[in-house]
C-alpha positions as a Markdown table, in Angstrom:
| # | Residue | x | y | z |
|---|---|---|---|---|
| 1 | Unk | 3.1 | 2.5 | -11.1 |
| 2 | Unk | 4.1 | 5.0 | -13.4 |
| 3 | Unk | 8.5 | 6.0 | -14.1 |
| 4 | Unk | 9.2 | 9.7 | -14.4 |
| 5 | Unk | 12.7 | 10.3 | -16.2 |
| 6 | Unk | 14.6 | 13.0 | -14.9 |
| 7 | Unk | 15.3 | 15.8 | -17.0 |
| 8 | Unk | 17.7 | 15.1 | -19.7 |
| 9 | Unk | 17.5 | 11.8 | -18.3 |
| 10 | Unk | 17.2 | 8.8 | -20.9 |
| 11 | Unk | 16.5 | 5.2 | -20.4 |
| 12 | Unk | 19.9 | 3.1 | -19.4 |
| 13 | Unk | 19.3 | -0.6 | -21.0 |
| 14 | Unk | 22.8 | -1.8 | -19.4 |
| 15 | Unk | 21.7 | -1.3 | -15.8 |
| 16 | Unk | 20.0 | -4.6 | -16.2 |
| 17 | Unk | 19.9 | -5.8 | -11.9 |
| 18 | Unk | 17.5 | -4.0 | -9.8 |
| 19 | Unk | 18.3 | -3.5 | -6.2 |
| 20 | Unk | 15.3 | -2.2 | -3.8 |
| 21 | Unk | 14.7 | -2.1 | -0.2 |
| 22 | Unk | 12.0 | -3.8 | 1.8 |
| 23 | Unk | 10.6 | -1.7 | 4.8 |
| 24 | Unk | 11.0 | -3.7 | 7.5 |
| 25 | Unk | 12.2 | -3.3 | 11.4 |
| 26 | Unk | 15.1 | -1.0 | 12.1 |
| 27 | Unk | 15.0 | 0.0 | 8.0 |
| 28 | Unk | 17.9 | -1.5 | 7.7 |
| 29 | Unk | 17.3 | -1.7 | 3.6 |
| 30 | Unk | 16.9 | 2.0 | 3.4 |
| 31 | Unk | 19.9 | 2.5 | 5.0 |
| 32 | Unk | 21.8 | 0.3 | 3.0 |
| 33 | Unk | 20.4 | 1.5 | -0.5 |
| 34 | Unk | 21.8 | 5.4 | 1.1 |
| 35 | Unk | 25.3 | 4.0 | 1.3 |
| 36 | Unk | 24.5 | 2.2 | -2.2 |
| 37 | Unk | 23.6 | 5.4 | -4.0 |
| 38 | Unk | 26.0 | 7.4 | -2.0 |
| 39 | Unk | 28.8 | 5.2 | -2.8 |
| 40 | Unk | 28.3 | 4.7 | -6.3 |
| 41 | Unk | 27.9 | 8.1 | -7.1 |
| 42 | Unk | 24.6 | 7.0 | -8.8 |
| 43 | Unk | 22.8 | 9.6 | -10.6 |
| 44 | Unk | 18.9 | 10.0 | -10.3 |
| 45 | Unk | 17.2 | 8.8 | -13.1 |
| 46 | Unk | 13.5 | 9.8 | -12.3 |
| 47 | Unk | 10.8 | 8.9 | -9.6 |
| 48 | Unk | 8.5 | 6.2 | -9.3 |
| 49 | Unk | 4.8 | 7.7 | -8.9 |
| 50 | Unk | 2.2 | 4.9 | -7.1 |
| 51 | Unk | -0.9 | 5.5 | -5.4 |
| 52 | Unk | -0.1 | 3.0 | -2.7 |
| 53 | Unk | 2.9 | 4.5 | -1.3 |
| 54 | Unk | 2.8 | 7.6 | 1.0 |
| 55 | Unk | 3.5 | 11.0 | 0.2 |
| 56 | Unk | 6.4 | 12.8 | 1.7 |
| 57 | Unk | 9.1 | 15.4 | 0.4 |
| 58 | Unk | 12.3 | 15.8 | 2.0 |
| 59 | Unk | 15.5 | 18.0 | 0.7 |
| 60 | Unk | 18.4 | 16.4 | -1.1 |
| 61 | Unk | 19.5 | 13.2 | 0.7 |
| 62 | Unk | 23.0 | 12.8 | -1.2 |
| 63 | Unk | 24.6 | 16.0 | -1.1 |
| 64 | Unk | 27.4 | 16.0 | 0.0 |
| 65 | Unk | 25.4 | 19.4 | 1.1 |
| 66 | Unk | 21.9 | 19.6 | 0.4 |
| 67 | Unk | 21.2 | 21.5 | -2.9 |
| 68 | Unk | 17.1 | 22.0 | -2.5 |
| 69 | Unk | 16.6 | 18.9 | -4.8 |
| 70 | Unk | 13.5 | 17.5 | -3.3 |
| 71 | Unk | 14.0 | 13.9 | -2.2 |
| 72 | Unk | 10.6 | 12.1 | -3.2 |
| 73 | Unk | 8.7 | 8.8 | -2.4 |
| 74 | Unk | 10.2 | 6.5 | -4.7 |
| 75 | Unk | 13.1 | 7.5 | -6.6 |
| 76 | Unk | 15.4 | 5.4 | -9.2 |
| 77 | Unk | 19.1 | 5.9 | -9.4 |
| 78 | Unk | 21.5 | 4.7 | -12.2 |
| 79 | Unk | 25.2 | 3.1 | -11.6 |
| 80 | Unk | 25.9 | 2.6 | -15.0 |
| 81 | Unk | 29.2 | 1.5 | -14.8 |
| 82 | Unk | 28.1 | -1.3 | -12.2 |
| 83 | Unk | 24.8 | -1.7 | -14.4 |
| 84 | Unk | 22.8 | -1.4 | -11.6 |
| 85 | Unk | 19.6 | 0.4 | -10.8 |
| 86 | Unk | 19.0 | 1.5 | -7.5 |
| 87 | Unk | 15.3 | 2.2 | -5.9 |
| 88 | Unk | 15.2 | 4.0 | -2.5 |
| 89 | Unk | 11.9 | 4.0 | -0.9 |
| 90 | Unk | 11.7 | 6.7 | 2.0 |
| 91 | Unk | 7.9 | 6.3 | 2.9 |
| 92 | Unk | 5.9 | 3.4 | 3.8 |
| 93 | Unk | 3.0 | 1.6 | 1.5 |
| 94 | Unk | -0.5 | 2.2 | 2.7 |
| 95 | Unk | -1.8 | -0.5 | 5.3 |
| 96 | Unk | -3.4 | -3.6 | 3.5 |
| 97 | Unk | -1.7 | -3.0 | 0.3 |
| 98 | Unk | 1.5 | -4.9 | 0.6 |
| 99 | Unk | 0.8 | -7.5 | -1.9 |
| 100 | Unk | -0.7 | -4.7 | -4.4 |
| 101 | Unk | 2.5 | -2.5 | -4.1 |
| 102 | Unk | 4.5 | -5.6 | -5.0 |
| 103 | Unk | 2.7 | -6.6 | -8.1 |
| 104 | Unk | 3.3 | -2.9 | -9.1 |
| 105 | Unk | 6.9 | -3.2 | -8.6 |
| 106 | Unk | 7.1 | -6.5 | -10.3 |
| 107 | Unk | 5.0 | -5.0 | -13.1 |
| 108 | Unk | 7.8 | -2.1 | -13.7 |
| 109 | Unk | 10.4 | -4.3 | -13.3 |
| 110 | Unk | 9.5 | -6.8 | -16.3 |
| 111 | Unk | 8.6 | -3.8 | -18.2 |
| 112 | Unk | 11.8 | -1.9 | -18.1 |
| 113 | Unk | 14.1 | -5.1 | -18.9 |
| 114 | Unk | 15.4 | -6.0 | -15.8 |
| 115 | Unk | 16.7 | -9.2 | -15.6 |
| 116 | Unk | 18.0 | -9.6 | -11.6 |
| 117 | Unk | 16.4 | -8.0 | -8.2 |
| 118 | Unk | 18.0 | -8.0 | -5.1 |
| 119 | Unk | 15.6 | -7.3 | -2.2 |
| 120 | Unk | 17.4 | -5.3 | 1.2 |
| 121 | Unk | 15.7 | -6.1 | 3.9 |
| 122 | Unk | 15.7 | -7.0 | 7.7 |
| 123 | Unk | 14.3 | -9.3 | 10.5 |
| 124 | Unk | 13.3 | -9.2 | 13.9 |
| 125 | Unk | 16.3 | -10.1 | 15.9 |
| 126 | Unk | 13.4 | -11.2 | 19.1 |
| 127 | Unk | 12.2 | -14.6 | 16.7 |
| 128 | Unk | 15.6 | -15.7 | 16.1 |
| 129 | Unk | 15.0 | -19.0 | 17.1 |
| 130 | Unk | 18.9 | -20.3 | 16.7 |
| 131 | Unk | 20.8 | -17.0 | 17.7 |
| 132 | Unk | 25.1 | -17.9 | 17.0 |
| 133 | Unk | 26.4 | -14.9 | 17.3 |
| 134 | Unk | 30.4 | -16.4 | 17.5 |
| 135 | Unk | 30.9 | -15.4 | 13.9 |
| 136 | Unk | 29.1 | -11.9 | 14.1 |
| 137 | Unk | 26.6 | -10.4 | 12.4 |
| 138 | Unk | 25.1 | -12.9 | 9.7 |
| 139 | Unk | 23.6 | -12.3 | 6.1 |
| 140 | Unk | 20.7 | -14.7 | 5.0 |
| 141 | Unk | 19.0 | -15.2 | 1.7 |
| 142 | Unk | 15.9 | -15.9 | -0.2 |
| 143 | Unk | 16.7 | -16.9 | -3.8 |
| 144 | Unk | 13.9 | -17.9 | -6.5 |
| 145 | Unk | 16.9 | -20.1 | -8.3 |
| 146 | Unk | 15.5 | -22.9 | -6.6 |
| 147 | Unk | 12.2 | -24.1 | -5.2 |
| 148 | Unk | 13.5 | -24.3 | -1.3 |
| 149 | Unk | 14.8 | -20.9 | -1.5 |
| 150 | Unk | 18.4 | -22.4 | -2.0 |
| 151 | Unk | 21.3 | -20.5 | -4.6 |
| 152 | Unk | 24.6 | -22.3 | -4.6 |
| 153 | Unk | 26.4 | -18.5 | -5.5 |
| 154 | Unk | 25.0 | -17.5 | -1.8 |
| 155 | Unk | 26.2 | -20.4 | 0.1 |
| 156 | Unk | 29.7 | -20.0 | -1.5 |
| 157 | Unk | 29.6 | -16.6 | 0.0 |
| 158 | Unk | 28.9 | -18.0 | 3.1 |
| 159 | Unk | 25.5 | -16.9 | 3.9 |
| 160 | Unk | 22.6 | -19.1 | 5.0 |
| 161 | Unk | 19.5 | -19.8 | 3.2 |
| 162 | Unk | 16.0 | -18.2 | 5.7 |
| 163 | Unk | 15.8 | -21.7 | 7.9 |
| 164 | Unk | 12.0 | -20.5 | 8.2 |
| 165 | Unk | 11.1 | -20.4 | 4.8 |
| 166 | Unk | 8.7 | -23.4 | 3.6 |
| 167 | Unk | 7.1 | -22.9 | 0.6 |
| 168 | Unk | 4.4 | -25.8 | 1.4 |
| 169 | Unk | 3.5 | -23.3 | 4.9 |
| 170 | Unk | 0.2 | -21.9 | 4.4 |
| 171 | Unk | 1.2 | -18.3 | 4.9 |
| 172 | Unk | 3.6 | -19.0 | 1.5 |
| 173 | Unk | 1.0 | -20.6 | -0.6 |
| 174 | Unk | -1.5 | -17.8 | 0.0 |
| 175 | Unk | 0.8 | -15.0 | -0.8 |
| 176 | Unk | 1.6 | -17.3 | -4.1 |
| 177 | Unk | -1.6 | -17.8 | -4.8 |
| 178 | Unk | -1.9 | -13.7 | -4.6 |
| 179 | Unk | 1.2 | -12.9 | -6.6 |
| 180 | Unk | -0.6 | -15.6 | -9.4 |
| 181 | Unk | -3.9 | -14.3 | -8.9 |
| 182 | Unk | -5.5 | -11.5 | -11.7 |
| 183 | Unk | -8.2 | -11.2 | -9.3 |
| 184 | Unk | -7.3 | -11.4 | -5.6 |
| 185 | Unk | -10.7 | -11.0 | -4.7 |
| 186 | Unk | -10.9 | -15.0 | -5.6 |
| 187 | Unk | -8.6 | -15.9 | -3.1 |
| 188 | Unk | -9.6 | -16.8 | 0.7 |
| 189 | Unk | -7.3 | -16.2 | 3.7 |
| 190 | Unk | -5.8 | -18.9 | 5.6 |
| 191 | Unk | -6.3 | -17.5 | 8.4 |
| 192 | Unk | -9.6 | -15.9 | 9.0 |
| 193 | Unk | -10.4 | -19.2 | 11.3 |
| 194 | Unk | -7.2 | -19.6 | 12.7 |
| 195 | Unk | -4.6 | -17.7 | 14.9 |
| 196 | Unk | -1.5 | -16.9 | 13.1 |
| 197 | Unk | 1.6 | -18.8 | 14.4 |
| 198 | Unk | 5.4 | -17.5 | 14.1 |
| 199 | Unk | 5.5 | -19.0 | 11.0 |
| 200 | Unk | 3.6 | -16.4 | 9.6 |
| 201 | Unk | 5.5 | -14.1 | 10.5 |
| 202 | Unk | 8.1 | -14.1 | 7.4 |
| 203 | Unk | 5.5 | -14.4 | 4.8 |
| 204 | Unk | 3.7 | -11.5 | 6.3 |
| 205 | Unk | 6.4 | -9.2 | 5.5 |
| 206 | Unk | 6.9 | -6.8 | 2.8 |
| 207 | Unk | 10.2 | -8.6 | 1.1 |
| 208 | Unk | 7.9 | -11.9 | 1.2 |
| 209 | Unk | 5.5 | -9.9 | -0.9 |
| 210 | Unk | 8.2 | -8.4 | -3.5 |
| 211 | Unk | 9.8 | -12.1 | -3.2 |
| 212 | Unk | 6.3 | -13.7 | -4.2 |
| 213 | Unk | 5.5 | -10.9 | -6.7 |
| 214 | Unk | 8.8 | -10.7 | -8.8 |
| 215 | Unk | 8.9 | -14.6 | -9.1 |
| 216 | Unk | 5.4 | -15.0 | -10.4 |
| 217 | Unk | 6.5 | -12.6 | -13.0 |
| 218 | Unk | 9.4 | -15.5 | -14.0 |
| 219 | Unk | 11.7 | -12.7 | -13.2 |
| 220 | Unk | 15.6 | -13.8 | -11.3 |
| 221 | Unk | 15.1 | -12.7 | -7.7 |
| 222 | Unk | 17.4 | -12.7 | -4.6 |
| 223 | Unk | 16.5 | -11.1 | -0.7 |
| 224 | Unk | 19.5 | -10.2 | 1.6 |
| 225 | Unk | 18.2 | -10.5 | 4.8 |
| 226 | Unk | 20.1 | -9.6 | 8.1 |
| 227 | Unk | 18.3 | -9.7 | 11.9 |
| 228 | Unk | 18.4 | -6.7 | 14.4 |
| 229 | Unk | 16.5 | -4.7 | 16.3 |
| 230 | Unk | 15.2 | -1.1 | 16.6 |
| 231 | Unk | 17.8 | 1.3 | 17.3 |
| 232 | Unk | 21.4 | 2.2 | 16.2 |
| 233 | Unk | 21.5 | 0.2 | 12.9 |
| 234 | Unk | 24.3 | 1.6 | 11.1 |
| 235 | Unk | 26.5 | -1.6 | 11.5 |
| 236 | Unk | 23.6 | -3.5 | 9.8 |
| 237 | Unk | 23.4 | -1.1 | 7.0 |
| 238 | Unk | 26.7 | -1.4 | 6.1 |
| 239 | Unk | 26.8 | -5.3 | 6.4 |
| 240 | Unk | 23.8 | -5.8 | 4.4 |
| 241 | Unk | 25.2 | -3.2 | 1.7 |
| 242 | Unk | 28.3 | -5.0 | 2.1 |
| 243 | Unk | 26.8 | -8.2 | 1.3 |
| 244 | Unk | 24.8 | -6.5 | -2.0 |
| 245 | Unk | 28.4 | -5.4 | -3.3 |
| 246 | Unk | 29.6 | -8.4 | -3.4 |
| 247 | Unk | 26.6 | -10.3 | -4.5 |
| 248 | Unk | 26.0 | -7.9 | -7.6 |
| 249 | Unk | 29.7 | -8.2 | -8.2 |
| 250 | Unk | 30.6 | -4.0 | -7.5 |
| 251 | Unk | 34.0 | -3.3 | -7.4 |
| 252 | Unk | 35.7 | -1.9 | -5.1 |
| 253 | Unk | 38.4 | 1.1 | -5.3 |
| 254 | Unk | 42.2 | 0.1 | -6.2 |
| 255 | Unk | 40.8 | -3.8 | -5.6 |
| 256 | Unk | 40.4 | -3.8 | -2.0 |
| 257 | Unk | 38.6 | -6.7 | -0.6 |
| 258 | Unk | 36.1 | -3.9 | 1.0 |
| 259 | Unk | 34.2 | -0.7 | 0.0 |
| 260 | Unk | 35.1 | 2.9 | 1.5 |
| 261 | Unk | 31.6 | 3.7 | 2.0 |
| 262 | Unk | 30.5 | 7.0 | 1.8 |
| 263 | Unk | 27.9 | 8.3 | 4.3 |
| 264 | Unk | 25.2 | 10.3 | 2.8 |
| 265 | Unk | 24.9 | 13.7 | 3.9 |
| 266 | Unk | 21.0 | 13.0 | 5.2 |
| 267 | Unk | 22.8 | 11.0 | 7.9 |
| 268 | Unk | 23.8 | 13.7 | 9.8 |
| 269 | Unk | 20.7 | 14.3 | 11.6 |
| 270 | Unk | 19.7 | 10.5 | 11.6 |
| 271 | Unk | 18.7 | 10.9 | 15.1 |
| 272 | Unk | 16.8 | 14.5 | 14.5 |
| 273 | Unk | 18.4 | 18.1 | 14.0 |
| 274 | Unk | 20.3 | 19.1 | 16.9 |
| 275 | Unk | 18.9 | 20.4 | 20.1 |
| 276 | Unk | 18.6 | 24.4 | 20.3 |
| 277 | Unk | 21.2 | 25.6 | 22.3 |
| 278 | Unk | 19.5 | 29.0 | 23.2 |
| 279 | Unk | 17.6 | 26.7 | 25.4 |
| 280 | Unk | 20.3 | 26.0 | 28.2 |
């Protein structure tokens, strides 16, 4: 994975926590690194060039009215005053190359300094197995600040450790024993005998993989996870990013408990352009 700085860009050492998305169902992390970026006010600090992400090329996502920027792949934006780092990921990674695209990540990430990632991402709201939905939409977490997955700093905000994550489960151990490995090729799959259960389901994901990845590299590493389904996922967004603004400590305008969030200018044709009225 190779960093491009922008033009008259230069490295920023104070934007020492890294937060990235995870493409999962509903891209729910995307979304919520838009209102992020959008937010801040973050400016683009360069683009992330690796061969196991997908091309594409899109116009200015940020506005607020497109200038003919092109909107790339992978691109890194800087809140300095928050020190944050931001990565939006608009494309997915090539099939079969989950784990490779993590180690890259994880790779950058120790190279440039960072000392904290938060991982966006979401679940699929269908294998919720205990669904309480009295309290509304809920935030879960993944933290490498202890070996169950537990961080004291999430459950004080309330939010609930993944109930399905067992580092002893198979699925677990082998994506370990990738993120460890120098040559993957050594490693045999659990399951080239068996069926996969549900349980495989969370360590087959892309955050498991980024989870897995930035750990083995010794580096601090938290997932915010919320469920949902494919749709309308806007409320998500803005809970997940909700829940990264007050994990990364952000503040908000005048002190208010809540951020004003500002919806990117891509947003307006979330669901395509509008239809062509010369039609009817």
């Amino acid at each position: 994975m190779e960093f491009v700085l922008a033009q008259g860009k230069q490295p920023d050492e104070q934007c020492s926590t890294l937060i990235l998305p995870a493409l999962s169902i509903g891209n729910v992390g995307q979304l919520s690194v838009d209102l992020l970026v959008a937010s801040l006010k973050a400016e683009r600090a360069g683009y992330l060039d690796d061969p196991y992400v997908l091309p594409c090329v899109g116009n200015d996502a940020y506005g607020p009215f497109p200038q003919g920027v092109l909107a790339l792949p992978l691109e890194a934006y800087n809140s300095s005053p928050n020190g944050l780092t931001l990565v939006q990921q608009r494309s997915p990674v090539v099939k079969g190359k989950t784990v490779e695209y993590a180690k890259h990540v994880a790779d950058f990430t120790a190279a440039s300094g960072k000392k904290h990632v938060i991982v966006l991402s979401s679940l699929d709201f269908g294998l919720w197995q205990n669904i309480d939905l009295s309290s509304g939409l809920q935030v879960f977490y993944l933290s490498s600040a202890n070996e169950d997955g537990s961080n004291p700093e999430c459950e004080k905000l309330g939010w609930k450790r993944l109930q399905d994550y067992n580092p002893s489960q198979r699925g677990w151990q082998y994506l370990r024993a990738l993120a460890e490995a120098t040559d993957a090729q050594e490693i045999s799959s659990p399951f080239e005998d068996n069926e996969e259960e549900d349980e495989d389901y969370y360590p087959s994901l892309p955050y498991a993989a980024l989870f897995s990845c930035l750990k083995a590299k010794g580096l601090t590493v938290t997932c915010l996870l919320c469920y949902c389904s494919e749709g309308d996922n806007i409320p998500e967004a803005l809970h997940l990013a909700e829940a990264a603004r007050r994990y990364a400590r952000i503040n908000s305008k005048e002190g208010a408990d809540t951020a004003q969030w500002v919806i990117p200018c891509s947003w307006n044709t979330f669901y395509g352009p509008p239809p062509d009225m010369s039609l009817f």
